[in-house]
N, CA, C and O atoms as a CHARMM CRD file, in Angstrom:
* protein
*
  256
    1    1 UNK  N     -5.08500   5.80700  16.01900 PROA 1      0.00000
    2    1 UNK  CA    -5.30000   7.04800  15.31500 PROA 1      0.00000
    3    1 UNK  C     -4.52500   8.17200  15.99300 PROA 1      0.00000
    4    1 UNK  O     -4.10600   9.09500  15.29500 PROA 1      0.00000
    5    2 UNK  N     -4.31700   8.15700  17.24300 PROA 2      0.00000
    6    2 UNK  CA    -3.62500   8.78600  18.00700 PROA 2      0.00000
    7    2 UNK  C     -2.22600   9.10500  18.05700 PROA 2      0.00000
    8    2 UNK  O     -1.75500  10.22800  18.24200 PROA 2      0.00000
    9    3 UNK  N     -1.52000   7.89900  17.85600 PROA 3      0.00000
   10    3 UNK  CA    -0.48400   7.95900  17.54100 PROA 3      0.00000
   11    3 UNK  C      0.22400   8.50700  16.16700 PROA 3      0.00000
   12    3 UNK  O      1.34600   8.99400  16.02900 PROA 3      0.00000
   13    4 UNK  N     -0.84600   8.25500  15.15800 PROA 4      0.00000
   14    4 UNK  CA    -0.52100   8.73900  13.59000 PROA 4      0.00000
   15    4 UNK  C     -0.63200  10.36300  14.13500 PROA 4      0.00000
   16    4 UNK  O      0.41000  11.00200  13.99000 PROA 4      0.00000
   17    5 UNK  N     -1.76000  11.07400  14.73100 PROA 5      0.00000
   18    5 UNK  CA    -1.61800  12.54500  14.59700 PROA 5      0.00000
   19    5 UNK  C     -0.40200  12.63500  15.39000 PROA 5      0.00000
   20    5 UNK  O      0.13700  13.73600  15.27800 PROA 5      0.00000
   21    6 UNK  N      0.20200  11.80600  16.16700 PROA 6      0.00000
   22    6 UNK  CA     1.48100  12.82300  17.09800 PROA 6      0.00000
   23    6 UNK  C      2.83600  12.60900  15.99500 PROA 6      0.00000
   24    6 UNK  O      3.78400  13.39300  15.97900 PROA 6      0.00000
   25    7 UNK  N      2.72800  11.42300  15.11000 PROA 7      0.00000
   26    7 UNK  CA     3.95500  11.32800  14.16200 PROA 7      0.00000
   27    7 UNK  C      3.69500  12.35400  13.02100 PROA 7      0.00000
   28    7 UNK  O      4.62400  12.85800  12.39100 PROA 7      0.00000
   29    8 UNK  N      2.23700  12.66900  12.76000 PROA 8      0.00000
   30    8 UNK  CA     1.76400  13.95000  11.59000 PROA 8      0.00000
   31    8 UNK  C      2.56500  15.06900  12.28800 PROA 8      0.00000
   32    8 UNK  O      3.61400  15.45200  11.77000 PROA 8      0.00000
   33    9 UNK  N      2.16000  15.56100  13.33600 PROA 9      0.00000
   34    9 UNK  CA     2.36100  17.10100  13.82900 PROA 9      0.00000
   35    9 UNK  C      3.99900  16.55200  14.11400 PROA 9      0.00000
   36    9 UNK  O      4.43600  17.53000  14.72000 PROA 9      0.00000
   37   10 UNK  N      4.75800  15.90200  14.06000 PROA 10     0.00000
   38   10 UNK  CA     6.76100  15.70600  14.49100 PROA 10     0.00000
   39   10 UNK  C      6.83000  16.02900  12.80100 PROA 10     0.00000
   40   10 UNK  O      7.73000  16.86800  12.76600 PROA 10     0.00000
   41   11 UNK  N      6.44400  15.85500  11.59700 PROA 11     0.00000
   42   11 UNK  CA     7.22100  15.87200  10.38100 PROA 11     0.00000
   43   11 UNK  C      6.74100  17.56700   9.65200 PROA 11     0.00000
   44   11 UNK  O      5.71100  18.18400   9.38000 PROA 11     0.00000
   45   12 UNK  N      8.13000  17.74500   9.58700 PROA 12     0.00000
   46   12 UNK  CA     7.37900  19.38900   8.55500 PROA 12     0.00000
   47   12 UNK  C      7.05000  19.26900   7.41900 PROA 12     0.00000
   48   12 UNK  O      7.08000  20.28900   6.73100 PROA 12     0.00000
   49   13 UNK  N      6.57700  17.88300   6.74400 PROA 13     0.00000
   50   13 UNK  CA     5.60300  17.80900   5.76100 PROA 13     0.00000
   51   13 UNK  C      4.53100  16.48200   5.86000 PROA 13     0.00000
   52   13 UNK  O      4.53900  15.40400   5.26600 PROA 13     0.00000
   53   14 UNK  N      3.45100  17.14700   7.05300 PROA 14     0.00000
   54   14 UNK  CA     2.32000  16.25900   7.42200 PROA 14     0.00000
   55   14 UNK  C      1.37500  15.53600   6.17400 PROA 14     0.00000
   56   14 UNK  O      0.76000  14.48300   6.00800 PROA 14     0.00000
   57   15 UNK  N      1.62300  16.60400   5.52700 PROA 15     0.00000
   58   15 UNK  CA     0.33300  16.22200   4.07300 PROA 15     0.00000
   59   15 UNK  C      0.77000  14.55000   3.74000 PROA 15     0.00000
   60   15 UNK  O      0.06000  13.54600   3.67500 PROA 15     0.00000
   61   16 UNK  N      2.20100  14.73000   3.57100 PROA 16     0.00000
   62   16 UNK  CA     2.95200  13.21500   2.76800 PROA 16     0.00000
   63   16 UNK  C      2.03600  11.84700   3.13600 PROA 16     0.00000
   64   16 UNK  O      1.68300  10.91500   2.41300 PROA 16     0.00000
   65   17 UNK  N      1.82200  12.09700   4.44100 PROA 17     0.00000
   66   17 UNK  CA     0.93200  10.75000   5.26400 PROA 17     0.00000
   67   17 UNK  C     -0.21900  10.53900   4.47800 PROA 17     0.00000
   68   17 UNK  O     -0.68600   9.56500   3.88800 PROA 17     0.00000
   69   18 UNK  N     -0.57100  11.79900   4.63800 PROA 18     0.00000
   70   18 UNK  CA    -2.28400  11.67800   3.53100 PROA 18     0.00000
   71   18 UNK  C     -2.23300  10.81500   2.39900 PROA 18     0.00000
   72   18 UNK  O     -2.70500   9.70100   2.17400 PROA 18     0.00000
   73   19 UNK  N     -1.40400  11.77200   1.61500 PROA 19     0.00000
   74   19 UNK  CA    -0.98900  11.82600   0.34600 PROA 19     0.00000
   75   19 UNK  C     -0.50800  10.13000  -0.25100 PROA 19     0.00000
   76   19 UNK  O     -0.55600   9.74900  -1.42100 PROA 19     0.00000
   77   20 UNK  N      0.02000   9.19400   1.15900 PROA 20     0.00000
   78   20 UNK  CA     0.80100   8.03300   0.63200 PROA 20     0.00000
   79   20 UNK  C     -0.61000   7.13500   0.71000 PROA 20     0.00000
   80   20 UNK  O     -0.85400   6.24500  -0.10400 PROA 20     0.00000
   81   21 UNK  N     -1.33900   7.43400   1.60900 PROA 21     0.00000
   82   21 UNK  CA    -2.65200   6.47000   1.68700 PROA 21     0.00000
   83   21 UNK  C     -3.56200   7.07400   0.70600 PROA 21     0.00000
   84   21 UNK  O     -4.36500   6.28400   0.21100 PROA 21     0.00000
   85   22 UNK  N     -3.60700   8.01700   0.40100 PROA 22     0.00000
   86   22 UNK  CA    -4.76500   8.21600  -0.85000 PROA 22     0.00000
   87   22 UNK  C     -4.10000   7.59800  -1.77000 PROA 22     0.00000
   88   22 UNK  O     -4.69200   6.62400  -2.23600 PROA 22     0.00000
   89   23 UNK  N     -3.06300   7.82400  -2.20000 PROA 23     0.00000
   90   23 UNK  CA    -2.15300   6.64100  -3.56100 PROA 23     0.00000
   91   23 UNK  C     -2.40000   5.08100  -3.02700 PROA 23     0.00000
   92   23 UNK  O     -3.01100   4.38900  -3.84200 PROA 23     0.00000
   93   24 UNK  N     -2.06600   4.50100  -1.93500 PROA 24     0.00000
   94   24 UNK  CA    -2.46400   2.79300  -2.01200 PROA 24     0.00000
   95   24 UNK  C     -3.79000   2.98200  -2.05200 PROA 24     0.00000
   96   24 UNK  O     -4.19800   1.94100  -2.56800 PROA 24     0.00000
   97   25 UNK  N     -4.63000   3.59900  -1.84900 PROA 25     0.00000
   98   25 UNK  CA    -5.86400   3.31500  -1.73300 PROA 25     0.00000
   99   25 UNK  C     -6.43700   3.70400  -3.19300 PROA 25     0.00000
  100   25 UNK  O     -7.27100   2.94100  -3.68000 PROA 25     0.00000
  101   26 UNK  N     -6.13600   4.56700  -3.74000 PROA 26     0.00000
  102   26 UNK  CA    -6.18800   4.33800  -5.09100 PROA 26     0.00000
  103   26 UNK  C     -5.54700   3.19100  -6.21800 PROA 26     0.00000
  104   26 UNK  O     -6.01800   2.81500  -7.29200 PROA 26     0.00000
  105   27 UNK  N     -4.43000   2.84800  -5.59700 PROA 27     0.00000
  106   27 UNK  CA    -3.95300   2.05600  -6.23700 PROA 27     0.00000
  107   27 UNK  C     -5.16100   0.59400  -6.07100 PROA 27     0.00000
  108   27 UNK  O     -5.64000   0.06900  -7.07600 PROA 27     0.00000
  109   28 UNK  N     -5.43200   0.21100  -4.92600 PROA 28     0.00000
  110   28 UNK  CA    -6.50400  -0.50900  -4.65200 PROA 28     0.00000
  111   28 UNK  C     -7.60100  -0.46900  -5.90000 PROA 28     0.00000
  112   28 UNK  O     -7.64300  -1.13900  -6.93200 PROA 28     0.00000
  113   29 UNK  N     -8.31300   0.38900  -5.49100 PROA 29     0.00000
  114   29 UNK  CA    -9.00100   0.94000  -6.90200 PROA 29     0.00000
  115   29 UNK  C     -9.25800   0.31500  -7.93200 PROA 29     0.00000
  116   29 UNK  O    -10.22400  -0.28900  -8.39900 PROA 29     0.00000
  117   30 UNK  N     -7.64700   0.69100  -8.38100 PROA 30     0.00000
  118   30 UNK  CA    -7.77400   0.41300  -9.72700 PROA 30     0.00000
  119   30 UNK  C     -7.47400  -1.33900 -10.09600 PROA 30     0.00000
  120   30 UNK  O     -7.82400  -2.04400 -11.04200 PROA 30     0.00000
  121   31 UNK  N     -6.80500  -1.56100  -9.07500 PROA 31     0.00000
  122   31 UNK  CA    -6.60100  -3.24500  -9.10400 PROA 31     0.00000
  123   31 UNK  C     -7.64400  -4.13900  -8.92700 PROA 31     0.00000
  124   31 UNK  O     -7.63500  -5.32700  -9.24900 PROA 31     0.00000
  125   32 UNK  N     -8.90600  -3.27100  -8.19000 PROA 32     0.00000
  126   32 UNK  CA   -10.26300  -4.04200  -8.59900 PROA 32     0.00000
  127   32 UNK  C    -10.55000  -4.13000 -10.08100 PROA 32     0.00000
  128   32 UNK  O    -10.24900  -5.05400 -10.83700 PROA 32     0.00000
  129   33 UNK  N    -11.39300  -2.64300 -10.45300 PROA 33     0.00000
  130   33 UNK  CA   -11.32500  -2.16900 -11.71600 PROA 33     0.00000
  131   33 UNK  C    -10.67800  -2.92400 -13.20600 PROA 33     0.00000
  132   33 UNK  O    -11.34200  -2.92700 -14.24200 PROA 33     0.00000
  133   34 UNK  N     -9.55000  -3.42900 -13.13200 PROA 34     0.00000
  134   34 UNK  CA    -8.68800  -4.20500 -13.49100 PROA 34     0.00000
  135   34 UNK  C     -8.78400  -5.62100 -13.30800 PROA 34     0.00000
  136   34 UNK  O     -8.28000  -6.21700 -14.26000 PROA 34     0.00000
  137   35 UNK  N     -9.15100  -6.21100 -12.61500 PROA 35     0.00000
  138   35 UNK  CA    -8.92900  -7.69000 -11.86700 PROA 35     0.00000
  139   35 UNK  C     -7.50000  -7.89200 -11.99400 PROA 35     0.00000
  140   35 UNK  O     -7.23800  -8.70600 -12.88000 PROA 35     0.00000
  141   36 UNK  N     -6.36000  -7.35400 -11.31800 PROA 36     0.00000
  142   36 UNK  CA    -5.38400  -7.90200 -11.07000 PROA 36     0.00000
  143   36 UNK  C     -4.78000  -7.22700  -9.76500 PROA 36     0.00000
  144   36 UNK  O     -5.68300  -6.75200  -9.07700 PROA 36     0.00000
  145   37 UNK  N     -3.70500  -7.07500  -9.30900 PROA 37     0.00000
  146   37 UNK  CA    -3.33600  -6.95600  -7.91100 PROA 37     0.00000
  147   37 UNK  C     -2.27700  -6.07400  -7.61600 PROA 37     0.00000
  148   37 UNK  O     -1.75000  -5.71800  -8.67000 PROA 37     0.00000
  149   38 UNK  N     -1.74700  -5.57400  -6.63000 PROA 38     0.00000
  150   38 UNK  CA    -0.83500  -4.65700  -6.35800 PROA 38     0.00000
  151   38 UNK  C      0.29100  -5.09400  -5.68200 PROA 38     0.00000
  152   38 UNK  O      0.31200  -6.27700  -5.34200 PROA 38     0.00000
  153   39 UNK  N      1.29200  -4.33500  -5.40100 PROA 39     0.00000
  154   39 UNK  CA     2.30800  -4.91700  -4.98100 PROA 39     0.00000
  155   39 UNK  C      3.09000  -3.91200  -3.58900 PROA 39     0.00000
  156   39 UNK  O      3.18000  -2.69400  -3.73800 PROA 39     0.00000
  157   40 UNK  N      3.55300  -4.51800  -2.42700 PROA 40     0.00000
  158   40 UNK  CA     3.44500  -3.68200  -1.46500 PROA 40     0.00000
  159   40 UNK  C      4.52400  -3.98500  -0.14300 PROA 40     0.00000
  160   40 UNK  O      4.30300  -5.16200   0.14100 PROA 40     0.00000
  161   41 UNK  N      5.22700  -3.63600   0.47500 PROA 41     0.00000
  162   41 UNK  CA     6.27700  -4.18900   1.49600 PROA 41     0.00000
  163   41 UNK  C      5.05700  -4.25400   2.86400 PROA 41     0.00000
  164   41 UNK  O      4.09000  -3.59500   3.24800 PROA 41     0.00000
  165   42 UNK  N      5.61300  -5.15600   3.16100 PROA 42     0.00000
  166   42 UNK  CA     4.32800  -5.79800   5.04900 PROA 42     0.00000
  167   42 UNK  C      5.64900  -6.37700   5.45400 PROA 42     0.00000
  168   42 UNK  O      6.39400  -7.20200   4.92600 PROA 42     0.00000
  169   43 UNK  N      5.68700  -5.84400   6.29900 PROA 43     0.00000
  170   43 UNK  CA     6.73300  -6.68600   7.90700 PROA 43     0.00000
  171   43 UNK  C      7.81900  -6.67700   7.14700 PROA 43     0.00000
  172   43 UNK  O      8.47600  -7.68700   7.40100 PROA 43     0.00000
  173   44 UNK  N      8.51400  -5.77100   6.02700 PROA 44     0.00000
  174   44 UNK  CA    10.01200  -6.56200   5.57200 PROA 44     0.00000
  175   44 UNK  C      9.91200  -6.85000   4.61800 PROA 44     0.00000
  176   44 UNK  O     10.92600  -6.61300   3.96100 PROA 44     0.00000
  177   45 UNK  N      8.59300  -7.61500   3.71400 PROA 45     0.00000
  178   45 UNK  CA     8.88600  -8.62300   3.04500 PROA 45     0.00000
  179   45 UNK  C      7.84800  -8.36200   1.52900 PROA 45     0.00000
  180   45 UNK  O      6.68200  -7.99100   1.66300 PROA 45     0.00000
  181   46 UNK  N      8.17000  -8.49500   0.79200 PROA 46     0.00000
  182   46 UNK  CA     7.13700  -7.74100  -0.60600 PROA 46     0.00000
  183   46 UNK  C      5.42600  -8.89300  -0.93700 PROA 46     0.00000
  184   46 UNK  O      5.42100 -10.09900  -1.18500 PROA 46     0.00000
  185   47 UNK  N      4.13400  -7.91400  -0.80700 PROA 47     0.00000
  186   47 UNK  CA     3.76900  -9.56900  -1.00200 PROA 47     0.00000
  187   47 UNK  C      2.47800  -8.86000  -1.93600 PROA 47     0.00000
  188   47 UNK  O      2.74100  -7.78000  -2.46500 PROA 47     0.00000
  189   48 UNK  N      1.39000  -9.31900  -2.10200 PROA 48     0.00000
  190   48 UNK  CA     0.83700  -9.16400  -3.72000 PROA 48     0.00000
  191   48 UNK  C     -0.77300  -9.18300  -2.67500 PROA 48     0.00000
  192   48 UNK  O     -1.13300  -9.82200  -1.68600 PROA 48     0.00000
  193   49 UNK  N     -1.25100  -8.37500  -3.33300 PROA 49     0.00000
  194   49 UNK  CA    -2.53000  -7.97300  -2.40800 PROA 49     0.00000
  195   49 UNK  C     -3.86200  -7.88900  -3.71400 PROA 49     0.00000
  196   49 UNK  O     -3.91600  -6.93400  -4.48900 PROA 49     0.00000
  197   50 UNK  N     -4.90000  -9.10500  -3.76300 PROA 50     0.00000
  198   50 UNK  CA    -5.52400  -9.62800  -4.88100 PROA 50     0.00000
  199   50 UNK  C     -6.60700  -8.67900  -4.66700 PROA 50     0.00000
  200   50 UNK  O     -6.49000  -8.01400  -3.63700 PROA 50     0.00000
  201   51 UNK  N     -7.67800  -8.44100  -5.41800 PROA 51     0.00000
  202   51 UNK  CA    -8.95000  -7.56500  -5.27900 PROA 51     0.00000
  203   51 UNK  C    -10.06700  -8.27500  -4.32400 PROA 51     0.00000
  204   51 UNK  O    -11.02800  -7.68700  -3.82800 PROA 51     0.00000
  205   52 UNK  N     -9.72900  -9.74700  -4.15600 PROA 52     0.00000
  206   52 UNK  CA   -10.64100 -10.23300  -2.78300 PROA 52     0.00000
  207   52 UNK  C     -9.88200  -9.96100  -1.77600 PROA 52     0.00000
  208   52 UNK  O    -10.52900 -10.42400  -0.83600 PROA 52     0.00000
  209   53 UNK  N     -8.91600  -9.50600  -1.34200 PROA 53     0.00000
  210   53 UNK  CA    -8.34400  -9.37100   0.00700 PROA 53     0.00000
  211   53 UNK  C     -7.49000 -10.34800   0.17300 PROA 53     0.00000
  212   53 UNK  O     -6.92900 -10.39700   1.26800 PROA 53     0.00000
  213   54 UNK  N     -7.10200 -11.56000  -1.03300 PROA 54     0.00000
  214   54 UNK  CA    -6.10900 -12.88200  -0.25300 PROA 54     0.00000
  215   54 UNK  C     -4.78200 -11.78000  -0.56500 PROA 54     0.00000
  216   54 UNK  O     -4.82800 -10.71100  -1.17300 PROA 54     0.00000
  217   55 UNK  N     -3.68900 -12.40400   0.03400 PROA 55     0.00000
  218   55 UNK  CA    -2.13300 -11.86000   0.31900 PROA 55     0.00000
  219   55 UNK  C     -1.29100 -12.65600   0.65300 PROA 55     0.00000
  220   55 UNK  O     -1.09000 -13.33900   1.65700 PROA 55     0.00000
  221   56 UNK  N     -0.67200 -12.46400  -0.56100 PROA 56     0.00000
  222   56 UNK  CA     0.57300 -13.42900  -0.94700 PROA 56     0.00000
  223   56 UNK  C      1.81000 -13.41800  -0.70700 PROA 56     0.00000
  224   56 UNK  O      1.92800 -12.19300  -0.70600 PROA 56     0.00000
  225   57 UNK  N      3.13700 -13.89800  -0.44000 PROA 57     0.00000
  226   57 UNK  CA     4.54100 -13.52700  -0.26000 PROA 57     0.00000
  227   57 UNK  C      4.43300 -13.16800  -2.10600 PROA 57     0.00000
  228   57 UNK  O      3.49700 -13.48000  -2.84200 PROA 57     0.00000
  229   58 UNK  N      5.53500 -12.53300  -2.43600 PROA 58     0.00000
  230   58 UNK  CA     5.49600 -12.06600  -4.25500 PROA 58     0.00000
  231   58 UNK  C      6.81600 -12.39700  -3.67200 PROA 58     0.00000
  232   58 UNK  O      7.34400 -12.30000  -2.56400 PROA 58     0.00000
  233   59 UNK  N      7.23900 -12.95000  -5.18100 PROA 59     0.00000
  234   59 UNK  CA     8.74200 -14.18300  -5.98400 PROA 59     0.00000
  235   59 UNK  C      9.07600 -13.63700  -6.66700 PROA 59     0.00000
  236   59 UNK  O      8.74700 -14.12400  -7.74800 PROA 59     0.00000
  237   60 UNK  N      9.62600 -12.76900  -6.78000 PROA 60     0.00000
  238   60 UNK  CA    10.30600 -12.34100  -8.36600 PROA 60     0.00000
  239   60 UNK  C     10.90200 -13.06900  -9.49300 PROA 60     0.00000
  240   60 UNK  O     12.03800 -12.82200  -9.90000 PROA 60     0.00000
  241   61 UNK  N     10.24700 -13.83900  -9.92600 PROA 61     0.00000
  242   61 UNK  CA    10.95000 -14.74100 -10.99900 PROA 61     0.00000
  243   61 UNK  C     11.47700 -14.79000 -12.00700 PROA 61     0.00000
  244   61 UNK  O     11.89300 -15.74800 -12.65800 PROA 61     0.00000
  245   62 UNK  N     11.48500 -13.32800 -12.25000 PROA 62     0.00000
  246   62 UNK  CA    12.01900 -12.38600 -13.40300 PROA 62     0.00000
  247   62 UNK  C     11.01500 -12.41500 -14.29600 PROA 62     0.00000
  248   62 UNK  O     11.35700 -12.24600 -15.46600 PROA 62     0.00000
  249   63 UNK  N      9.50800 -12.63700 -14.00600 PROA 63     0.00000
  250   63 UNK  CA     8.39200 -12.46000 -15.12800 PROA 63     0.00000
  251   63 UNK  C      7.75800 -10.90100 -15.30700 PROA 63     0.00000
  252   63 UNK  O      7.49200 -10.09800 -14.41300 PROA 63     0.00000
  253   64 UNK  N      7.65300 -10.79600 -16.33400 PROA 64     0.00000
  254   64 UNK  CA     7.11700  -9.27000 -16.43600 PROA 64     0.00000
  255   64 UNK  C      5.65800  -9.03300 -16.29100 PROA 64     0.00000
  256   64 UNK  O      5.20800  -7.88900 -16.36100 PROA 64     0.00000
């Protein structure tokens, strides 16, 4: 937690930090709400985050 306030107070627009976790966390939300899942970069790599918590690598297979 410590480290997030010293990278908040280095950027001259601290709010953005807030602002990006209230959006995934809403996005969360609504992917319960929904029963389907979100989509998100971890370590590099894009992967699919289900409303029980499993987490997937995501394939783009060209499906819509």
């Amino acid at each position: 937690m410590r480290e997030r306030q010293n990278v908040e107070s280095k950027r001259k627009y601290g709010w953005v930090d807030k602002w990006v976790a209230m959006t995934g966390e809403r996005a969360r939300i609504d992917a319960k709400a929904n029963n389907t899942y979100i989509i998100y970069e971890q370590h590099g790599q894009l992967v699919k985050e289900f409303p029980d918590g499993k987490i997937i690598p995501f394939h783009n297979d060209g499906e819509a």
